[in-house]
ZAMARGU-4260 file (C-alpha; in steps of 0.2 Angstrom, whole numbers, plus 5000, padded with zeros to 4 digits):
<rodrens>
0) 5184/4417/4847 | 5180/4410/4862 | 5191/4397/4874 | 5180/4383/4869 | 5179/4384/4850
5) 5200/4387/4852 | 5199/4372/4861 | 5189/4363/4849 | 5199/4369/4834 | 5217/4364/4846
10) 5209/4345/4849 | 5206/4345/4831 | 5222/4339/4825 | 5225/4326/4835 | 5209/4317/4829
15) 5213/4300/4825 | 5208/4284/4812 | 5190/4280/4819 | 5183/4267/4811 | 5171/4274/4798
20) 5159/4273/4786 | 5164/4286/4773 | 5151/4298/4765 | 5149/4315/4758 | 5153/4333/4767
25) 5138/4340/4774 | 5130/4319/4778 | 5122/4315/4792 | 5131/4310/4809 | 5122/4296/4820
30) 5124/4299/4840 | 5130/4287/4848 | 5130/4284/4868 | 5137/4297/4878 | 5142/4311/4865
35) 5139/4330/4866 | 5140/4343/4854 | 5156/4347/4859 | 5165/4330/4855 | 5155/4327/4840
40) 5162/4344/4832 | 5179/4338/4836 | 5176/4322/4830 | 5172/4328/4815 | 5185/4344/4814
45) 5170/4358/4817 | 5169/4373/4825 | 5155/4370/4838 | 5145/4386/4833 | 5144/4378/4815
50) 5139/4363/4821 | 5123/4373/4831 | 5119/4383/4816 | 5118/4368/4804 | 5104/4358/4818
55) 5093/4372/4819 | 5079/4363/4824 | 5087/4354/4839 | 5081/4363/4855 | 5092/4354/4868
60) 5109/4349/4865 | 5113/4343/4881 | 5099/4327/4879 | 5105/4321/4862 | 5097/4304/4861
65) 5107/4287/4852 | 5103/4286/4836 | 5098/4303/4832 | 5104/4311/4815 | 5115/4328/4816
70) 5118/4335/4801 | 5134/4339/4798 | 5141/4358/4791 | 5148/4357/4773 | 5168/4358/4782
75) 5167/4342/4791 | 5181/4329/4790 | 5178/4315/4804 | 5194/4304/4804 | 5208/4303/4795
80) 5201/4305/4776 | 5201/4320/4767 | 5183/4319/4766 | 5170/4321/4776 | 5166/4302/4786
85) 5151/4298/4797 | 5155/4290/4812 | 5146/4270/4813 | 5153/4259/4824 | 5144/4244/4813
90) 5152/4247/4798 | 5168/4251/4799 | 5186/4255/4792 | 5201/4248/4800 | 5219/4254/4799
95) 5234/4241/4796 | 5236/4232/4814 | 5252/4233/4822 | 5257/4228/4840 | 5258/4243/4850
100) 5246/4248/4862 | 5240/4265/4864 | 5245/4274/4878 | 5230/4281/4890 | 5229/4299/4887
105) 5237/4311/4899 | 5234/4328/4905 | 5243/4343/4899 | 5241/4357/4908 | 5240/4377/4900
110) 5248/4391/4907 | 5240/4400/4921 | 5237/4419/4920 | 5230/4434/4926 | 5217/4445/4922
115) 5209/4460/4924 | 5189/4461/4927 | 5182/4475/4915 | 5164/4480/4914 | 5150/4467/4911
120) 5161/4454/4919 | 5153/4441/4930 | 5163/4429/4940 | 5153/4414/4928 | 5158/4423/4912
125) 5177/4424/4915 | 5179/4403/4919 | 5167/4402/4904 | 5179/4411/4893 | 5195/4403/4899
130) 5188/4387/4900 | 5187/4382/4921 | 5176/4379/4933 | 5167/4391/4944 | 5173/4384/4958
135) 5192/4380/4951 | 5190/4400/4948 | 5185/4402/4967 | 5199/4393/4971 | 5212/4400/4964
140) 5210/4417/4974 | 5205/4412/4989 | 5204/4427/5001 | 5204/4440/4987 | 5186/4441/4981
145) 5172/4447/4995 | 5157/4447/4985 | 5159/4434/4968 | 5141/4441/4963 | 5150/4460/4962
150) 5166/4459/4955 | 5175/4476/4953 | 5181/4484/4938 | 5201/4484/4937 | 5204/4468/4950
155) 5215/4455/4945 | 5210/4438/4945 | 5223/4424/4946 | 5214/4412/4931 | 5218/4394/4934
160) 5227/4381/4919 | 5211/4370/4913 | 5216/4354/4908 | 5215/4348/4893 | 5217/4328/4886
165) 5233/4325/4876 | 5227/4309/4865 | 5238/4295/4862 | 5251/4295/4848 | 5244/4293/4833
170) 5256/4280/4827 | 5248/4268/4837 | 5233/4257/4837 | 5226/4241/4848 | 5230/4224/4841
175) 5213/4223/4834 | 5218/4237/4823 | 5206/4250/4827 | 5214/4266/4835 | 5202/4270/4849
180) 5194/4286/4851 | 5204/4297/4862 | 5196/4305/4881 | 5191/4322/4878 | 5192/4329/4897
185) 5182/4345/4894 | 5179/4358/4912 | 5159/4358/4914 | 5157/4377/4912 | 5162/4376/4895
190) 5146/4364/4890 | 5134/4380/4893 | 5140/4393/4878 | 5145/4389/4862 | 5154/4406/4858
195) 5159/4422/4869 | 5163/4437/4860 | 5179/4447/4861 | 5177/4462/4875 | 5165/4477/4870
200) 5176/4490/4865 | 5179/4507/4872 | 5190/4513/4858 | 5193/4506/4840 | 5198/4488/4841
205) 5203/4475/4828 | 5189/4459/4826 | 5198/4445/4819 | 5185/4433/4806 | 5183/4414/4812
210) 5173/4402/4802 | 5154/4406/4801 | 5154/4424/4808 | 5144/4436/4798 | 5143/4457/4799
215) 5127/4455/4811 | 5135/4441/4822 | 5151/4452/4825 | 5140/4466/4830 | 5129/4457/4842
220) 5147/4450/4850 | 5152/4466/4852 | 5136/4477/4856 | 5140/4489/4843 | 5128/4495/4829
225) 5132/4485/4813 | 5129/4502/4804 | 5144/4507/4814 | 5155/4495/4810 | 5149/4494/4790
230) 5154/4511/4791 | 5171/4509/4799 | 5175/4494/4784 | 5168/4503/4766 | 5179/4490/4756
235) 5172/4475/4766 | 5160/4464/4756 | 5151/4455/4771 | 5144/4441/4761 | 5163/4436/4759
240) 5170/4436/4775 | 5187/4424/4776 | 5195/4417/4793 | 5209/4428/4796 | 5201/4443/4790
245) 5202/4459/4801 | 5189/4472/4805 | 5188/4486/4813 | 5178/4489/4826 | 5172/4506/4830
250) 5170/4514/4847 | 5152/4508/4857 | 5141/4525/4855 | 5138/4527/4871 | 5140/4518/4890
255) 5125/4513/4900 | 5114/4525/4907 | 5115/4525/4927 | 5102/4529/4940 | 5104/4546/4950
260) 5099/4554/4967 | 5094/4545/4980 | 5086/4530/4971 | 5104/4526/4967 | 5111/4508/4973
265) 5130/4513/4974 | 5135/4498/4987 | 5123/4482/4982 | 5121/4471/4996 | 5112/4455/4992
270) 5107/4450/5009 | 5101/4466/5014 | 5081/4464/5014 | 5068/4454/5023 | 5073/4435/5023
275) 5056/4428/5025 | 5045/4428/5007 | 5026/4434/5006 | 5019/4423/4991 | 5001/4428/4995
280) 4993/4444/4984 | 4988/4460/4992 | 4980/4474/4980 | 4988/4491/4980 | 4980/4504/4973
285) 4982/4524/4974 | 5000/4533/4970 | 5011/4520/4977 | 5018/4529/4991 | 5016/4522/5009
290) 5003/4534/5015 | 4991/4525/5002 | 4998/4507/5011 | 5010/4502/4998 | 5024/4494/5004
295) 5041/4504/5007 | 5061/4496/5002 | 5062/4491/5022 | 5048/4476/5020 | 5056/4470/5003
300) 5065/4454/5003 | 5084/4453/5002 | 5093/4448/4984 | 5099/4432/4990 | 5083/4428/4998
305) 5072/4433/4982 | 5081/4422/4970 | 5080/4407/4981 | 5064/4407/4981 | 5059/4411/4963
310) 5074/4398/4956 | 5064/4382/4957 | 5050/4392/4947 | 5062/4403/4937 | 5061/4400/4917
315) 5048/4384/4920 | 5032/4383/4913 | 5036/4394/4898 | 5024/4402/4885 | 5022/4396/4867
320) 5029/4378/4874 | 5047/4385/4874 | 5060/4376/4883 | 5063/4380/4900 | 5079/4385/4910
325) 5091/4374/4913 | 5102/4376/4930 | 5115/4385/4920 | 5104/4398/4913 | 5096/4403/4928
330) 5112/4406/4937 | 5118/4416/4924 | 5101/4427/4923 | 5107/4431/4942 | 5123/4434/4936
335) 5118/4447/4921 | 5106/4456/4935 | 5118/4460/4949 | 5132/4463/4936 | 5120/4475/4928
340) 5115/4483/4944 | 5133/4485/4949 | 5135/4496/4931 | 5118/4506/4932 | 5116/4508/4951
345) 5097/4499/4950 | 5091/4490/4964 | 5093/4471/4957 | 5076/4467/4968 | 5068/4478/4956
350) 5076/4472/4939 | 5074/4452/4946 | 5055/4454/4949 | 5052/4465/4932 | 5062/4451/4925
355) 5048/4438/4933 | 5034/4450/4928 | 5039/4450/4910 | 5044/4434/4904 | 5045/4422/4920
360) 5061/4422/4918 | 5062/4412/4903 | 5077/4416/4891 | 5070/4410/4875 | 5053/4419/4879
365) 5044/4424/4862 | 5047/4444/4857 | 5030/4454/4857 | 5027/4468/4847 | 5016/4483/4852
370) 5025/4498/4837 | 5041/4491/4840 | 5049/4474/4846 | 5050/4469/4863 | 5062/4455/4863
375) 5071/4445/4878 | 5071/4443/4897 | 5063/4460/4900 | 5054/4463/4884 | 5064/4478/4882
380) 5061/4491/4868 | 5069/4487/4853 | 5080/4473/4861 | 5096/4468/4853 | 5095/4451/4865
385) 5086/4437/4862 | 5087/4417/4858 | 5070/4415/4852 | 5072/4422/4834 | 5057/4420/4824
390) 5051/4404/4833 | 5070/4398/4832 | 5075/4395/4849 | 5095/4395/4853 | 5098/4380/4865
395) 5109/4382/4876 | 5107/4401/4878 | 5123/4410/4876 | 5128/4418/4891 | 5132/4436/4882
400) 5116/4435/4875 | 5109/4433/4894 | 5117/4446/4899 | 5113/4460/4884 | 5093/4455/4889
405) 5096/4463/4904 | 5107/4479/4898 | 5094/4479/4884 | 5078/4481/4899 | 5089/4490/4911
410) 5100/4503/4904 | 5101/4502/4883 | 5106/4518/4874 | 5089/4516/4865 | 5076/4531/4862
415) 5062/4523/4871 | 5062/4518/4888 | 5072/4507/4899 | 5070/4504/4920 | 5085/4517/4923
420) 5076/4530/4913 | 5060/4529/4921 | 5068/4529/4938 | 5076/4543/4937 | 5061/4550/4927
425) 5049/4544/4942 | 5061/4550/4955 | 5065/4569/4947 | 5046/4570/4949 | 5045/4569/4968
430) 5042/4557/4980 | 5033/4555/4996 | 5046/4541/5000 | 5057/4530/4992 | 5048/4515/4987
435) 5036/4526/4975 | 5048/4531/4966 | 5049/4511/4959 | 5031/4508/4959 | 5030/4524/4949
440) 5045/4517/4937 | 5036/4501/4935 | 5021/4510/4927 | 5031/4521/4917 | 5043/4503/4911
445) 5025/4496/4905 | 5015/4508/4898 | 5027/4524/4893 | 5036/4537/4897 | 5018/4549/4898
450) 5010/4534/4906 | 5008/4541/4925 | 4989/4547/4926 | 4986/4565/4932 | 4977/4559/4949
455) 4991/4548/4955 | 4984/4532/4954 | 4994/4519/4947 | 4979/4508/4941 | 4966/4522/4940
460) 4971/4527/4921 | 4973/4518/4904 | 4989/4509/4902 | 4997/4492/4895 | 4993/4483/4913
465) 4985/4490/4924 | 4989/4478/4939 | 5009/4480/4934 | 5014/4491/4948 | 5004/4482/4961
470) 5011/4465/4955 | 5027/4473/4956 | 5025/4478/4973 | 5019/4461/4977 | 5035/4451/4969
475) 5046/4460/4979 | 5040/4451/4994 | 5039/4435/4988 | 5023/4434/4977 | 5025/4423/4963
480) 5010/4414/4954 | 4998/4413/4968 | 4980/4418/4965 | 4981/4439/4961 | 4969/4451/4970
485) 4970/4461/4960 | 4957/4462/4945 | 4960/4481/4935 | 4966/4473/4920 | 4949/4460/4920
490) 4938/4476/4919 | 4950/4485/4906
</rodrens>
């Protein structure tokens, strides 16, 4: 379970004698000024993912309006009844009234520890998961970390103590007799993911049950096959999970697939590149290598510089009126590439402007389907990431899920193709120079594996687009949504 529904489920039994209007498990909860999903599920003694499952129609949980109704899941228990109470400040219940005052709350703080960064980490992941800031993260190893976007596998972190509010003794109320909510002092990184799964596995493990998790959701959490794991539990019944069940969870089949030869980014420098972005079209046709004018590696732009200027624009504007990016989201799409990158040895350049090619960056882009499903960030084949499922949009976007869009485009164990295996396949069939070797992996990522056309022109044969590898060219130096000169696809 992650830190923040452990936190939620800790503040839980300190919640106090609200005044309430009592009602039925599973009523209806009316925001009031100022609350969140996370205080309202502790409010009413709910785990947070329960909470987001039970609203599926709510887009947005960080602009809950006053007076909106949340339904509540069937386990809610707001106050001190037994039952489940909706929270009304108009119509209230009041305890006996005694003297005391209530005591502000104080801070009580956890126990520091270390920890040791595995693969798939990102610096934003690990403060998510143990309930910090970013920037209380940074500071708690200062001099330690050169590059926070490339963490290394095996380096120890020291993680800071989060604070947490300790609420007034419960054997106290105001003089007017209403015992006053207590102040919940949550770290902001842990508003931006309801739940993070326990580490993928590399041998057999243990999964613990919590509330709400299902045979596919444990799966997903821990990016291996549900088959796999229905296999490794025969005497499970998965439509009877209980909390505190354990299952085992097999091996995952296989590691990500990793670029070779010279194609191979072993040492990722994010601010090596041209700083300056290009955002005008140029149309290049032929076989993508520089002898035909394409553009080589040396005139693309840096990492750092790429993302600054696509971050304004990135996951804005989305298809099918989806909701855009917030600030989170994006950082963490930037995160999931160059943790990725650092895994498969892929050039993040390339991976960020496939990412923009494909879906704009949007992370609850629709899934197309073209003989299989091309779900997520990179409208990858046969996806296990998304959080648009069947027009249900997951709001915020969890930033596992981010992350599994990414290995899902880059480097999947999947029978179809992924960027890592058309670069390799692109690079194993020789190359003038570098740089073709991408434009050639492009085409191959958009239109299959037996996609190159026999005279090596990129958009002189039939394919899904036929401007891709041009456009691709083009994103890496700069070109975002400016007017296209290109027009292949217009005559297709």
């Amino acid at each position: 379970m992650g830190s923040l529904l452990k936190l939620a489920s800790f503040l839980t039994i300190f919640v106090l004698a609200l005044g309430t209007s009592v009602a039925v498990c599973g009523a209806a909860y009316t925001v009031r000024d100022g609350d969140t999903a996370c205080e309202i599920a502790v409010h009413c003694g709910v785990e947070l993912r329960n909470l987001l499952e039970a609203n599926p129609n709510i887009s947005s949980w960080n602009s809950l309006q006053k007076a909106q109704v949340i339904q509540l899941p069937s386990t809610a228990s707001c106050g001190s009844c037994s039952t489940c109470a909706q929270a009304n400040p108009t119509d209230s219940v009041k305890t006996a009234p005694v003297t005391a005052t209530a005591p502000a709350a104080t801070a009580t703080t956890m126990t520091g520890k270390a920890y040791t960064v595995v693969a798939g980490d990102t610096a934003w992941n690990i403060a998510a998961r143990f309930g910090v800031s970013l920037e209380a993260l940074e500071a708690a190893n200062p001099d330690k970390v050169a590059n926070w976007d490339l963490l290394q596998i095996g380096f120890t972190l020291n993680i800071p103590s989060p604070t947490v509010a300790t609420p007034p003794s419960m054997a106290t109320t105001t003089t007017s007799g209403i015992v006053p909510a207590p102040t919940l002092q949550y770290p902001p990184s842990t508003y931006s993911t309801p739940t993070l799964p326990q580490p993928t596995p590399t041998s057999a493990s243990v999964w613990t049950v919590s509330s709400g998790d299902t045979g596919n959701g444990i799966a997903s959490g821990v990016s291996v096959p549900f088959s796999d794991i229905s296999t490794a539990n025969p005497t499970v019944v998965w439509t009877q999970l209980t909390p505190g069940q354990t299952i085992i969870i097999p091996p995952a089949p296989t590691g990500l697939s990793q670029v070779t030869g010279a194609a191979a980014v072993h040492d990722v420098d994010t601010t090596e590149g041209v700083l300056t972005p290009k955002d005008t079209y140029t149309f290049y046709s032929g076989d993508g290598s520089s002898a035909a004018g394409w553009p080589q590696v040396s005139d693309w732009l840096a990492f750092d510089a790429m993302f600054d200027h696509l971050k304004p624009y990135m996951g804005q504007n989305c298809i099918s009126n989806v909701p855009g990016n917030s600030p989170d989201e994006t950082e963490q799409v930037r995160d999931a590439v160059l943790s990725v990158a650092n895994q498969t040895y892929m050039d993040p350049r390339f991976m960020l402007a496939v990412v923009m090619q494909e879906s704009n960056g949007c992370v609850r882009v629709v899934t197309t389907v073209g003989g299989n499903s091309n779900p997520g960030l990179m409208q990858s084949f046969k996806g296990k990431g998304s959080c648009n499922l069947g027009g249900q949009v997951l709001s915020p976007c969890p930033g596992n899920v981010i992350h599994q869009m990414i290995v899902d485009g880059t480097a999947a164990p999947v029978d179809g193709i992924t960027l890592v295996k058309a670069l390799n396949q692109a690079t194993s069939l020789g190359v003038a120079d570098l740089a073709q070797a991408f434009y050639r992996a492009a085409r191959l990522y958009n239109s299959g594996a037996s996609s190159l056309p026999t005279n090596g022109d990129l958009g002189g044969a039939p394919g899904a687009t036929l401007c891709y590898s041009s456009d691709i060219a083009n994103r890496l130096m700069g070109w975002f949504d400016g007017p296209t000169a290109c027009h292949l696809d217009a005559r297709a």
